[in-house]
N, C-alpha and C positions, 0 to 999 in steps of 0.2 A: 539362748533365745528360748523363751516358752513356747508352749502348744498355741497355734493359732485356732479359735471358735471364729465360726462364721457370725455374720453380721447379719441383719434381718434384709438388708438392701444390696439388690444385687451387683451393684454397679462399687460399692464398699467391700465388699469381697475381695480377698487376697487370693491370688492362685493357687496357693497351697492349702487353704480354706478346706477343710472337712465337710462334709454334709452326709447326713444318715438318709436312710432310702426314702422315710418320709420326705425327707426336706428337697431332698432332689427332683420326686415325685411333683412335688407342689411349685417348683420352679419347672417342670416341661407340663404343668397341667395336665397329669395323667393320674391315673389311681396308683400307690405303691405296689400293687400286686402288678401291675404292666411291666414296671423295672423289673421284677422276682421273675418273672416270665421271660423275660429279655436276657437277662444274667443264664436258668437254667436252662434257654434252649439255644443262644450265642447267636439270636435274629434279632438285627441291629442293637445289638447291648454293646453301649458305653462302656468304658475302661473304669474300672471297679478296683476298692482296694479291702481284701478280708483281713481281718484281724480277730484271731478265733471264727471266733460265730458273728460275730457285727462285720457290715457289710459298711462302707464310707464310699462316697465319689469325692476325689478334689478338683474345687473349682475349676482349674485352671485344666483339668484333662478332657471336663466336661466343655469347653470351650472352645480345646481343640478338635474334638471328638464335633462338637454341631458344628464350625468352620470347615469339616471336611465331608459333611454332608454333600449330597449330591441334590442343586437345585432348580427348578421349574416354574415356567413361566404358567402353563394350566395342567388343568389335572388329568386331560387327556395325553400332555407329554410324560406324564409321570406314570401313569399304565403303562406307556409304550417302553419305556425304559426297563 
């Protein structure tokens, strides 16, 4: 079986899908340095895969990972938590 390349569409996405920090970045609508900050201080960073120096999320960890979020009806229960 080949290397799986992600797909431009999320819902196309295979769980084992690769994604670079950009691309991760751009599917939670955050800037990539927010993941870089997430990874080197371990405050809610997602399950990451290093390979040398290049950093990957696969789809399907990222998946599990927001699935086990903890969530809120307002944003005043989400302080209190």
């Amino acid at each position: 079986m080949g290397v799986r390349h992600h797909q431009t569409e999320p819902d196309m996405r295979h769980e084992d899908d690769l994604l670079t920090n950009d691309e991760m970045a751009a599917v939670r609508r955050v800037p990539p340095s927010r993941l870089n900050k997430e990874r080197l201080f371990g405050i809610n960073a997602q399950p990451f895969i290093k390979d040398g120096h290049l950093v990957r999320y696969r789809w399907g960890d990222y998946l599990d990972w927001l699935a086990a979020k903890q969530r809120f009806q307002s944003t005043s229960e989400a302080h209190a938590a």
